[in-house]
N, C-alpha and C positions, 0 to 999 in steps of 0.2 A: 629282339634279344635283350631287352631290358628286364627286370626285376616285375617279379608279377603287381604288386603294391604300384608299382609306379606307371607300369604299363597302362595300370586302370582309367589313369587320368587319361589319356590320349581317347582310351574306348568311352568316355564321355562325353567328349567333343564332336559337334558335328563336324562331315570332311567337306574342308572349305576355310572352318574355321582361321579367323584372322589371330595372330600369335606374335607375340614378341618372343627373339633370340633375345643371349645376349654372348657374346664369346669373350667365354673365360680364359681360354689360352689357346696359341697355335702349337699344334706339336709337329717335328723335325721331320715328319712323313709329309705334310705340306694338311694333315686335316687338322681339325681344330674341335676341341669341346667346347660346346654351347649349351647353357642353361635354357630350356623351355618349358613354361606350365612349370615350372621349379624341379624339373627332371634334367640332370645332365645326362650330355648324349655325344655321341664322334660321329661328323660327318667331315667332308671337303666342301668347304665356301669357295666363292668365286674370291680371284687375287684382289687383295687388298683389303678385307677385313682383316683387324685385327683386335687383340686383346682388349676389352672394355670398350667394343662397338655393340651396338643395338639391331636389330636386323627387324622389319616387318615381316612374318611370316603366314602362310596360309597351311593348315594340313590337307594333306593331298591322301595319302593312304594311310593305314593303320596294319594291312596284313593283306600279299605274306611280308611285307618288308614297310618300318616305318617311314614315312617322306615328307618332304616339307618345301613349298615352293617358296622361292624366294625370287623375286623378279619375274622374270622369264624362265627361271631354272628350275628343274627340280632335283632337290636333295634326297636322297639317299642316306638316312639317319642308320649309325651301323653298332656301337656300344656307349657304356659308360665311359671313363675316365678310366677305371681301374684297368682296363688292357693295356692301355700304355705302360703305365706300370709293373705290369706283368712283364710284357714284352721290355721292357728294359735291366729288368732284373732285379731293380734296386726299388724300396720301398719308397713311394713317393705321397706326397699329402695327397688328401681327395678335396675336391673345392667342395666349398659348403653346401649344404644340401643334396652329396653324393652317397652313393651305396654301393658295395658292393654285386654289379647286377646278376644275372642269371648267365649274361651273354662273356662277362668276367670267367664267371666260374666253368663255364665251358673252354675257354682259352687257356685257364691255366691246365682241366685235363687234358686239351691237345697238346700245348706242351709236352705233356709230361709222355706221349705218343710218339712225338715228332721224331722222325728216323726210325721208328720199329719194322717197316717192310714199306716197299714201294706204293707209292701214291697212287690211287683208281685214277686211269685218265680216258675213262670211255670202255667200248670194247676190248677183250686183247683182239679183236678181227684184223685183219691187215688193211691197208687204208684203201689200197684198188685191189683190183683180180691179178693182174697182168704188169710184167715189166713194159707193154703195150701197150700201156692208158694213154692219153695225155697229159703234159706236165700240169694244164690245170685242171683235170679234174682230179690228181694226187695230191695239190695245193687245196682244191676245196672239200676236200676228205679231209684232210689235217686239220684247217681251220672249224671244221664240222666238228672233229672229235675233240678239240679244245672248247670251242664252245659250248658242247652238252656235256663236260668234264665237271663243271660247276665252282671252278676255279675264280669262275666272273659271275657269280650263280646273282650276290647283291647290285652288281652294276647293271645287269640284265634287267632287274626289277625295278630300278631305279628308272631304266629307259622306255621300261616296260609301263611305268605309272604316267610317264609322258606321251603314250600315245606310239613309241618309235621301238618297241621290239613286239612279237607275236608271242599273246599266250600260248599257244600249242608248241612253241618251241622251247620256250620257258618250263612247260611243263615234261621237258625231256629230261631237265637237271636233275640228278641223283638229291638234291636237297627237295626237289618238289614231290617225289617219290617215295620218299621214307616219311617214317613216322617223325614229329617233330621231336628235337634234341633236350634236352633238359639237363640241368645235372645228377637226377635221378633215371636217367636211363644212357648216359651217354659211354659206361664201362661197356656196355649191351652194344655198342655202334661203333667198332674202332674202325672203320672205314671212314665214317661220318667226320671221327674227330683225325685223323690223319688228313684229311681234307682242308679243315682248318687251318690245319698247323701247316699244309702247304699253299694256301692262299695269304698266310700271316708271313711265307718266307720269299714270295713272290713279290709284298707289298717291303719288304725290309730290303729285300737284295734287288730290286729292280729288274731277275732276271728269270725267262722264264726256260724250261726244255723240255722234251717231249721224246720219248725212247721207244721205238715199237717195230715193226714191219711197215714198211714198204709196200710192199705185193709179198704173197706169200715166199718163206722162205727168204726175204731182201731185212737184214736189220738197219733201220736206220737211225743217228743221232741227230738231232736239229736242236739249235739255240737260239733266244733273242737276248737283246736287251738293249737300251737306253742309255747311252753313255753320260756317266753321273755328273762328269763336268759341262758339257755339254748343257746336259736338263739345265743344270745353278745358272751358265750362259744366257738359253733359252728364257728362263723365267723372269732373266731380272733385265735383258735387252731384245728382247724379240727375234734374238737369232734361231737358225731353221733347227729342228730336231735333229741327232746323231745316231741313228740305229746301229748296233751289231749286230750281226748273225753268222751262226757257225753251223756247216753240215756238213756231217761225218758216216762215209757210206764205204762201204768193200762191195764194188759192184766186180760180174766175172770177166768180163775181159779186159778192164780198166784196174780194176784190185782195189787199193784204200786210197780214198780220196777225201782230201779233209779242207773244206771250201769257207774261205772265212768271209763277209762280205762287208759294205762297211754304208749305208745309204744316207745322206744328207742333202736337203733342198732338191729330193728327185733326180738326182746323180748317184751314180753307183760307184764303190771299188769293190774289185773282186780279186783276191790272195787263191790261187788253187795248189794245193802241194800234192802232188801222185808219188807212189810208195813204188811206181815202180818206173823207170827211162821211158821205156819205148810208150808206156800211156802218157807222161808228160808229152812227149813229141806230139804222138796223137791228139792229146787238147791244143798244142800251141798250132796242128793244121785247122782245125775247127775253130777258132778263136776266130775269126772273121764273122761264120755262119753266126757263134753265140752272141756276138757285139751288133748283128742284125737284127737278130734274135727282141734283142732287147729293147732296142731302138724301136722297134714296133711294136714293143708293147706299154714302150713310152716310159721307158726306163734308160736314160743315155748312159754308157759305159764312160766314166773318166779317165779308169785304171784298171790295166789287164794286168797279173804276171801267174805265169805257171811255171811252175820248179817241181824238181824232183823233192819228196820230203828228205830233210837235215841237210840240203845243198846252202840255205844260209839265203839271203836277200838277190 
């Protein structure tokens, strides 16, 4: 998604080619712009580059997605500098030898999309047949329709340029699919560009969700996210990751059930609120079976409580 003028340099080079970074700045998302070939560009460095470091690099791909290995890693090169900018709101310098790219100018018209009608996240199909699946073959329908959502469409190619994801699945992504984006056809693709603007709102708020059916007829809500203090913890002392998650279902003999969970170092807490007495009872007799449950699937339970919803702690 760079600037066609600049792109060029990269379709010159053979892949392999050895390459100096050089990182002109860290931005507050944890990526950084890096000058290469005289083209700046936004990628995520491994921890500890920072501003006015030098980097040895190799090109690895050039399309469908730019990449650059650097060590052992490979990078995932994704715009210019001016996205950030965009995304902040506020008019910011370009470092020398920046442009406005093509992948810029796509950002600002999703922007200018962002909220106009719900985001594609796959089929509307219902994720199993039957309130009779198994709980995990509804877990890998869900993580199925996230991942050919295209939401991770660049991290996929990223992983994909290393050897570690399959082209055929890749090729499932609504971006592999469609014609490619430009800003001369992107008023033509508001799907395309609403996509954007919910993977640009994924990467700002750390948090993701997913609204659909169940099994036919079943609506259900799920959330994740990353707990933001936790991640600063995590990154700067090696402490274990903080997961949330939240799921909000109105099943029929149970009614609304709204499950908060909280995962850290491979221990779970689990908040359950039921909207109605006699289902709260009925979880807190199952509460043994679900804490077994878990346990075998190598998940230990720390923290149980089930309450009626608005009965308070």
């Amino acid at each position: 998604m760079l600037a066609a003028e600049s792109r060029l340099r990269f379709d010159r080079l053979p892949l392999g080619a050895a390459l100096q970074g050089e990182v002109v700045r860290r931005l507050g998302d944890g990526s950084s712009l890096v000058r290469v070939a005289d083209v700046v560009v936004r990628m995520r460095l491994p921890e500890g580059a920072g501003a006015g470091d030098t980097l040895p690099m190799r090109l690895l791909s050039r399309a469908p997605q730019l990449a650059f290995g650097i060590g052992s890693a490979s990078i995932a090169a994704l715009v210019v500098s001016a996205q950030q900018a965009l995304l902040a709101g506020t008019p910011a310098p370009l470092p020398a030898g920046a442009q406005l790219s093509e992948g810029a100018k796509l950002v600002q018209a999703a922007l200018r999309h962002a909220g106009t009608s719900a985001v594609p996240i796959g089929a509307a199909a219902a994720l199993v047949d039957s309130p009779q699946a198994p709980p995990g073959e509804l877990a890998q329908a869900l993580q199925g329709r996230l991942a050919r959502s295209g939401l991770f469409y660049e991290s996929h190619v990223a992983r994909w340029a290393q050897g570690r994801y399959p082209l055929p699945e890749l090729r499932q992504e609504p971006q592999a699919q469609s014609p490619p984006l430009t800003p001369a056809n992107a008023e033509a693709q508001p799907a395309a560009l609403e996509r954007i603007a919910a993977q640009l709102a994924v990467l700002e708020q750390g948090r993701l969700a997913w609204q659909g059916e169940a099994w036919p007829g079943q609506q259900m809500h799920w959330s994740v996210a990353r707990d933001e203090e936790e991640r600063e913890a995590a990154r700067e002392g090696g402490a274990e990751p903080v997961w949330q998650s939240r799921l909000r279902i109105a099943l029929p003999r149970l009614g609304e059930i709204d499950a908060s969970l909280q995962l850290a170092g491979g221990r779970l807490r689990l908040l359950i609120d039921a909207g109605q007495a006699d289902a709260a009872e009925l979880l807190r007799g199952s509460a043994g079976e679900l804490a077994e449950a878990l346990r075998e699937a190598g998940i230990p339970l720390d923290h149980l409580a089930i309450r009626r919803a608005g009965d308070g702690p």
